[in-house]
C-alpha positions in Angstrom: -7.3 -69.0 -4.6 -6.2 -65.7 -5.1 -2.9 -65.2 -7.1 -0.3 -63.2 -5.0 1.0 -59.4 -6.2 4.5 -58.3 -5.8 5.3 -54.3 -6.0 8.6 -53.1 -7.5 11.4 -51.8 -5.7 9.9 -47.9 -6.2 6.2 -48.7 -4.9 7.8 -50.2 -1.4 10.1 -47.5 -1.7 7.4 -44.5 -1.9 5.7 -46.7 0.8 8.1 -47.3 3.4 9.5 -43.5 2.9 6.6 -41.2 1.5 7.2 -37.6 -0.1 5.4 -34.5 0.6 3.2 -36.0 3.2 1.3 -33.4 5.9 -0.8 -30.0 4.8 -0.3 -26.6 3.9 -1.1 -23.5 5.8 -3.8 -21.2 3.7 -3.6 -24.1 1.0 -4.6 -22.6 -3.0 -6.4 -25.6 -3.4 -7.7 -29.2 -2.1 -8.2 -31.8 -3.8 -10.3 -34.9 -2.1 -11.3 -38.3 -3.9 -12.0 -41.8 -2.4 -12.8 -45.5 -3.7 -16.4 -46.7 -2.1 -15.1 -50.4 -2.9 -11.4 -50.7 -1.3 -11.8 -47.6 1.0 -9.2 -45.9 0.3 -9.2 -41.9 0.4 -6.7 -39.4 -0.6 -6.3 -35.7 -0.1 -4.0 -33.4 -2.2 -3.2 -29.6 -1.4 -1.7 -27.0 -3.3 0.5 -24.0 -3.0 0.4 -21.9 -6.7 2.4 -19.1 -7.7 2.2 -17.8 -10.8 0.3 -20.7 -12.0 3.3 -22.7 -11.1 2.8 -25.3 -8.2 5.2 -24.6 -5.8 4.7 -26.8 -2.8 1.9 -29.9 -2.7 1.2 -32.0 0.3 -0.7 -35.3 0.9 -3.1 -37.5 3.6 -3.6 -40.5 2.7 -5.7 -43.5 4.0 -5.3 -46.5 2.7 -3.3 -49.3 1.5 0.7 -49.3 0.2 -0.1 -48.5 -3.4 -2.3 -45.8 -2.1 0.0 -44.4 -0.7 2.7 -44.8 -3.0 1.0 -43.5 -5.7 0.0 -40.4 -3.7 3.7 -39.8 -2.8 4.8 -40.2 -6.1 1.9 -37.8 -8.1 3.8 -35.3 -5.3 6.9 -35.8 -6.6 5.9 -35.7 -10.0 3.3 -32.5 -10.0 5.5 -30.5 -7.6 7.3 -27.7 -10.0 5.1 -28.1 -12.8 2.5 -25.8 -14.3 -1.0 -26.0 -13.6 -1.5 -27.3 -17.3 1.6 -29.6 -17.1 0.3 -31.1 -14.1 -2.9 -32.0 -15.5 -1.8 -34.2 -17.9 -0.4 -36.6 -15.7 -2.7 -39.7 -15.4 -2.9 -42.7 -13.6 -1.2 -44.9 -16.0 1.6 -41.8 -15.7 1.8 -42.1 -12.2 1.8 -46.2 -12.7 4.9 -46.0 -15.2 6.7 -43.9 -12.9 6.7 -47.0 -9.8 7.1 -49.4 -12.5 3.9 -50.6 -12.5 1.3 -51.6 -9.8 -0.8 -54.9 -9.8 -3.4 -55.2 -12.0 -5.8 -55.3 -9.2 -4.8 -52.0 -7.7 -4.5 -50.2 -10.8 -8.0 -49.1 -10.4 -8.8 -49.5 -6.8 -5.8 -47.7 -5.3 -4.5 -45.5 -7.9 -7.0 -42.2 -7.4 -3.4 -40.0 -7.3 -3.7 -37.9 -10.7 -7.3 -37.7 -9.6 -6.8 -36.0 -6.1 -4.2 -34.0 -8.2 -6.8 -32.7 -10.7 -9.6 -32.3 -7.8 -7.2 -29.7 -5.9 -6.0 -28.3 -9.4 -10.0 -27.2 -10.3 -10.5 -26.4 -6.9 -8.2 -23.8 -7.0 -9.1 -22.5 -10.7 -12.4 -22.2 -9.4 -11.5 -20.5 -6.5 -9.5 -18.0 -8.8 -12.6 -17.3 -11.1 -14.7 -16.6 -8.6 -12.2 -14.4 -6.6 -11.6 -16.9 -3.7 -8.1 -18.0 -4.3 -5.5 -16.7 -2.1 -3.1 -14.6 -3.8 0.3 -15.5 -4.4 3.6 -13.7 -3.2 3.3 -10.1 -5.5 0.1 -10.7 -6.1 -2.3 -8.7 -3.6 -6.0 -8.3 -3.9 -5.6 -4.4 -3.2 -2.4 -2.4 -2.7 -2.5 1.4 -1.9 0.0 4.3 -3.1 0.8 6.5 0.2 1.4 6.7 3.5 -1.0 9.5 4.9 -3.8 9.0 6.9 -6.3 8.1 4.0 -4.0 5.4 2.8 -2.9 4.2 5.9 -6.5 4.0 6.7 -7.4 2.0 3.5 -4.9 -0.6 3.7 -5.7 -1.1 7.4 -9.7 -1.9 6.5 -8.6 -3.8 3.3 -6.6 -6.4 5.3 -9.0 -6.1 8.0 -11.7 -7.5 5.6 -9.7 -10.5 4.5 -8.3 -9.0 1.4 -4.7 -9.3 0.6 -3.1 -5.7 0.6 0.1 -4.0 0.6 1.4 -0.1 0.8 3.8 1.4 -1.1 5.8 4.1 0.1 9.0 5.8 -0.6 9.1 8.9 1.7 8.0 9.4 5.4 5.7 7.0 6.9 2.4 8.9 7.7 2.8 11.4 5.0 2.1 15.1 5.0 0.8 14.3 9.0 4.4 13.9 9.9 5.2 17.0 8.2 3.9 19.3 9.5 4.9 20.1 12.8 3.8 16.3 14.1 4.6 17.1 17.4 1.6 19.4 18.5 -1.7 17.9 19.1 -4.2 17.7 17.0 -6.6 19.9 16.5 -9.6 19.3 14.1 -10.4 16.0 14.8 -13.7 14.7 17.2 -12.6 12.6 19.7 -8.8 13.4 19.4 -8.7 17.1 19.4 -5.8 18.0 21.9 -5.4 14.4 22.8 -3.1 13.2 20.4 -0.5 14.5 17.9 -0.1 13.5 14.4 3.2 11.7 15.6 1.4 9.6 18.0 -1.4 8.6 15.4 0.4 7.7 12.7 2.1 5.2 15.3 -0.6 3.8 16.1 -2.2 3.5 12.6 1.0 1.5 12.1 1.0 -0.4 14.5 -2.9 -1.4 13.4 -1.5 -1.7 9.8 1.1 -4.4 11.3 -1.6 -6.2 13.7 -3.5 -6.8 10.3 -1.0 -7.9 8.2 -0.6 -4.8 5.5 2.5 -5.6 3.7 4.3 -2.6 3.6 6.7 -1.8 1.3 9.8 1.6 0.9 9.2 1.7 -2.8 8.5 4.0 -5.5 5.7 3.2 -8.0 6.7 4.3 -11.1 4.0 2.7 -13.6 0.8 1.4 -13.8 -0.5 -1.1 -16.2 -4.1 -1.7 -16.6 -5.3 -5.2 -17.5 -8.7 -6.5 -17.4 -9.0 -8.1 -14.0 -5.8 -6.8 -12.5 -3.3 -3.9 -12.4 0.6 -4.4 -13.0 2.3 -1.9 -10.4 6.1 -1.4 -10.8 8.8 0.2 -8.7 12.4 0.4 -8.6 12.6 -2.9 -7.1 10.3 -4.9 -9.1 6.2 -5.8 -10.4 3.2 -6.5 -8.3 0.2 -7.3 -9.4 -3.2 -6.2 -7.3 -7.0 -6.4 -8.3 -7.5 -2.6 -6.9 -5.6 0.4 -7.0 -5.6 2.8 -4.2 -4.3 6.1 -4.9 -3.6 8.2 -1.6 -0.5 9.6 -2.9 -1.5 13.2 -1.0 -0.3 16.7 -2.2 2.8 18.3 -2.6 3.9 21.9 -2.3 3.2 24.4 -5.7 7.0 26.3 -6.5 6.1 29.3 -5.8 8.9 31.2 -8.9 10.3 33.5 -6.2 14.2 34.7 -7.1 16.4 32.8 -5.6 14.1 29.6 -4.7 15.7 26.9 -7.0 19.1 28.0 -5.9 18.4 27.5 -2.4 16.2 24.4 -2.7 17.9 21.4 -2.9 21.2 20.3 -0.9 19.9 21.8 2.5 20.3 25.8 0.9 17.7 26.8 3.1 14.7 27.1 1.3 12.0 24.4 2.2 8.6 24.1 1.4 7.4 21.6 5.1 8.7 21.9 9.1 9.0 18.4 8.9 12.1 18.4 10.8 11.9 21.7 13.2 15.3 20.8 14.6 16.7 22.2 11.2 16.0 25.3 12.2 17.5 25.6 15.7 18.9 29.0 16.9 17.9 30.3 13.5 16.6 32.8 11.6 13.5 32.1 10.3 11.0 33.8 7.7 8.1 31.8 6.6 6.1 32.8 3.7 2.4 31.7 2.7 -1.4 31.8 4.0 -3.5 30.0 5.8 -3.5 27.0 8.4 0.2 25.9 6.2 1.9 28.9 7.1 0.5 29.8 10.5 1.1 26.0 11.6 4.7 25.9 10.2 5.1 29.5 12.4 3.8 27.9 15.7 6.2 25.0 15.1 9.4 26.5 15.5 8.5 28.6 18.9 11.3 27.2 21.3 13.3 26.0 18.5 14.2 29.1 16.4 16.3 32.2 17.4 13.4 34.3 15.7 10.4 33.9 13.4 8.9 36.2 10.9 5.6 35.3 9.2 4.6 36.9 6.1 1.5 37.1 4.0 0.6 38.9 0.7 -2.9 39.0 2.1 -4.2 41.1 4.5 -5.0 38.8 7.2 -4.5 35.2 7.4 -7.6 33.1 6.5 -7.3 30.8 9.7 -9.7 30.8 12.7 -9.5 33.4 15.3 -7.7 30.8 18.0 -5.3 30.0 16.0 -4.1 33.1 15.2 -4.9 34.8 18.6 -2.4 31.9 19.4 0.6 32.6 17.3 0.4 36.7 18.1 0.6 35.3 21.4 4.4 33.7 20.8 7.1 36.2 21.7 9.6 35.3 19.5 7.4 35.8 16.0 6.9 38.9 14.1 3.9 38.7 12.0 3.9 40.9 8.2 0.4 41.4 6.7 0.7 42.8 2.9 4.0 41.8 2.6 5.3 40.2 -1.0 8.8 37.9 -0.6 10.2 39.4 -3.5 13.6 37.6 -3.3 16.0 35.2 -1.3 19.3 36.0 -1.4 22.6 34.1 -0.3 26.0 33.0 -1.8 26.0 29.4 -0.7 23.1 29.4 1.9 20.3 31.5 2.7 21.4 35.0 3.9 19.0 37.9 2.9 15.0 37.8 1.9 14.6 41.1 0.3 10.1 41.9 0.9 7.8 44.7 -0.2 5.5 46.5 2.2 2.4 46.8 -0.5 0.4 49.1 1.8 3.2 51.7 2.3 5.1 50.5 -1.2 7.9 50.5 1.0 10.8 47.8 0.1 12.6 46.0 3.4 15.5 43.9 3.5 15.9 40.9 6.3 18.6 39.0 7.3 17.6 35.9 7.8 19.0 31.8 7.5 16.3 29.7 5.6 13.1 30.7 4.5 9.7 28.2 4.7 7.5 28.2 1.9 4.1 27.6 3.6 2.3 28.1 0.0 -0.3 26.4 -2.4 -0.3 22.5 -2.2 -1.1 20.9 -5.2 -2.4 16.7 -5.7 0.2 14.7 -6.8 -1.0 13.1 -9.8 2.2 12.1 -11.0 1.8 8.2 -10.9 -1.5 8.1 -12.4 -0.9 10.9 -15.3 -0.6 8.5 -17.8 -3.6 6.0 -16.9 -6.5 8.6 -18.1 -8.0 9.1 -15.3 -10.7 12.2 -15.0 -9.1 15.0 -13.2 -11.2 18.3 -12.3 -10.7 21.5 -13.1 -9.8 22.1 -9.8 -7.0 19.9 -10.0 -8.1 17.1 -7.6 -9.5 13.6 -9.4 -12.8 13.0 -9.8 -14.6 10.1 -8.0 -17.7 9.2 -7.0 -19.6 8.5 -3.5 -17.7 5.4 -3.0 -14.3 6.9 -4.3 -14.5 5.2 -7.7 -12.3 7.1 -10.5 -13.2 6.5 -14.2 -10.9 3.5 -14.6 -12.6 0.2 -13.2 -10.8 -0.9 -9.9 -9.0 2.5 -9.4 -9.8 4.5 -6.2 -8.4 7.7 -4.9 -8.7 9.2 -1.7 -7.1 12.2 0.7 -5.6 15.1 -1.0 -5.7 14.3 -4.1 -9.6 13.3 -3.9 -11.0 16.4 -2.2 -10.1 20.0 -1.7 -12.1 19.1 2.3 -8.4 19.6 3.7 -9.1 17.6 7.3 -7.8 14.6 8.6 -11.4 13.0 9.5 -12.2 13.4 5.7 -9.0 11.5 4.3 -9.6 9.0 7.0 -13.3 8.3 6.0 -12.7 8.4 2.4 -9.7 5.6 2.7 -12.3 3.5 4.6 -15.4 3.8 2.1 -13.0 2.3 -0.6 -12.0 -0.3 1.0 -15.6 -1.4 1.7 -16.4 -1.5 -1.6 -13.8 -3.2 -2.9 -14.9 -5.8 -0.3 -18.5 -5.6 -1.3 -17.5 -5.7 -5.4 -15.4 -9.2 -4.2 -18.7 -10.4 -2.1 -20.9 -9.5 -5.5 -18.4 -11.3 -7.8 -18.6 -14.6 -5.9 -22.4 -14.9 -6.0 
């Protein structure tokens, strides 16, 4: 006849009221194990951050001390690190309920076991790339907001990989800052269909549907480690597996007198129309060349009291069209071989003092803020000290796929490619994307 078993007090306790039982979404790691002779099977799952298990869940079939034990190895592994936890054994688990009956010592008590199953599940899933990122951790996090990292975080996600965008100014970059209420006009497909306004919206909203994490924060450093980049901001570290860099361009000072006085605190000196309504009923001169200048001229018919647009050169080096179009506003005087010597003003903007180089005649114009439409320049400045290979012309160098010198760095947009069109810097976001995908696929074979 069999001799009866009794369990303590904390076995029919675990028993009767069982910890940690059910599953976790997007589990780190599973851990399954079973006992051919008594039946009984166990399943363990694991949430790990930082190589810390923060939440572990259990299924259990089987008898009390099955499930006691499971509840229990919960209790006791929950917390812990991933090496802490894998010392536990059986007999700890058995010490901890004050001992089980002989007989189920070795028939029921598989706990530590599906413990260490999920814990080399998810180790393994971590070598070979698989494991899901914890919180700060991302598998690909971008630097800018423009349309080349907006459209690089949107594949990323899209591809299963964990990303996040950093971004401390406008949304949508230089697109929203430059007159992004006019429709666009170089791009197949949306050419005077959409403006830059209504794009970046909806590259937003296609950033949200697949699930970029999007963060208002400055990245200030980057740390290179072997299999991983350590980015931090004035809020805190993240830690990603790929670096995009789509930090775009910013305008080049251009030294004229008067310019840092009138720069900062809303003087009247800016360098982007990104907010037209600045200029109502004003006075406006705006200096530069090119599709910056004429665009930031266009912008402020209707809004502006008057316009003057002034070039050094003698012609602006923009299509025909374009230019056709802005002779065609009433309100905007256009100066060909015309220097902005100086900007003049006590507080504010008052006086832009020009010279006529064809007739070397000097002219003096009231006016109340002046544009700088100039040179635009990458801006390098978060990866100036990672070593990264930067062209004479100023932009970094990458290959085909958008691969900088430094393994798992990417850069893309204006600070990639003097190809100044929005098609380019959506493309280029895309292609590195991909192959970060395809270098994750490779690394799992």
């Amino acid at each position: 006849m069999t001799e009866p078993f009794e369990y303590s007090e904390k076995v029919k306790d675990h028993f009767r009221n069982p910890r940690n039982v059910g599953t976790i979404k997007d589990a780190d790691g599973v851990g399954r194990v079973g006992n051919p002779v008594c039946g009984d099977m166990m399943e363990i799952q694991l949430k790990v951050e930082d190589d810390i298990i923060k939440d572990i869940k259990f299924k259990t079939f089987g008898c009390a001390s099955a499930i006691a034990t499971s509840s229990m190895v919960t209790e006791m592994a929950k917390g812990k690190t991933l090496e802490e936890a894998l010392e536990i054994t059986r007999g700890n688990v058995a010490d901890e309920l004050e001992g089980l009956p002989p007989i189920k010592m070795h028939c029921s008590n598989l706990a530590a076991d599906a413990l260490h199953a999920a814990i080399k599940d998810y180790l393994d899933k971590k070598k070979t790339g698989e494991a899901k990122p914890s919180e700060n951790e991302y598998e690909v996090a971008v630097i800018g907001s423009g349309a080349a990292g907006l459209s690089a975080a949107t594949i990323s996600s899209y591809l299963g990989l964990k990303t996040v965008i950093f971004e401390i100014g406008e949304w949508g970059g230089i697109l929203n800052k430059f007159c992004s209420s006019r429709l666009i006009e170089n791009y197949p497909g949306l050419t005077g269909k959409m403006s830059p306004e209504d794009l970046i919206r909806s590259m937003l909203e296609d950033a949200e549907e697949q699930q970029v994490e999007r963060k208002e924060e400055m990245v200030n450093n980057i740390e290179l480690r072997t299999d991983f980049k350590i980015l931090t901001t004035d809020k805190g570290k993240y830690t990603a597996k790929a670096v995009i860099i789509a930090t775009g361009s910013v305008p080049v000072k251009s030294g004229i007198l008067g310019e840092s006085k009138f720069a900062t605190d809303d003087g009247g000196v800016y360098y982007l129309t990104a907010d037209p309504s600045r200029f109502e009923n004003k006075r406006v001169l705006v200096y530069g060349n090119g599709y910056n200048a004429v665009s930031a001229a266009e912008c402020l018919e209707g809004i502006a009291q008057s316009a003057t647009l002034v070039t050094l050169e003698d012609s602006f080096d923009v299509p025909e069209r374009m230019m056709k179009r802005a002779k065609g506003i009433e309100m905007l005087k256009i100066l060909t071989s015309t220097s902005l010597l100086e900007i003049q003003g006590a507080e504010r903007v008052e006086k832009a003092v020009l010279h006529n180089t064809a007739e070397d005649e000097k002219l003096e114009m009231y006016v109340d803020a002046v544009v700088l439409a100039g040179e635009l320049k990458p801006d390098l400045k978060v990866v100036d000290k990672l070593g990264i290979e930067i062209m004479e012309s100023g932009f970094v160098r990458t290959d085909k796929k958008q691969r900088t010198n430094i393994d798992g760095i990417y850069a893309v947009g204006n600070v990639a490619t003097e190809i100044d069109l929005l098609i380019v810097a959506m493309a280029q976001g895309a292609i590195a994307a991909h192959d970060i995908y395809d270098l994750r696929k490779e690394s799992r074979r």
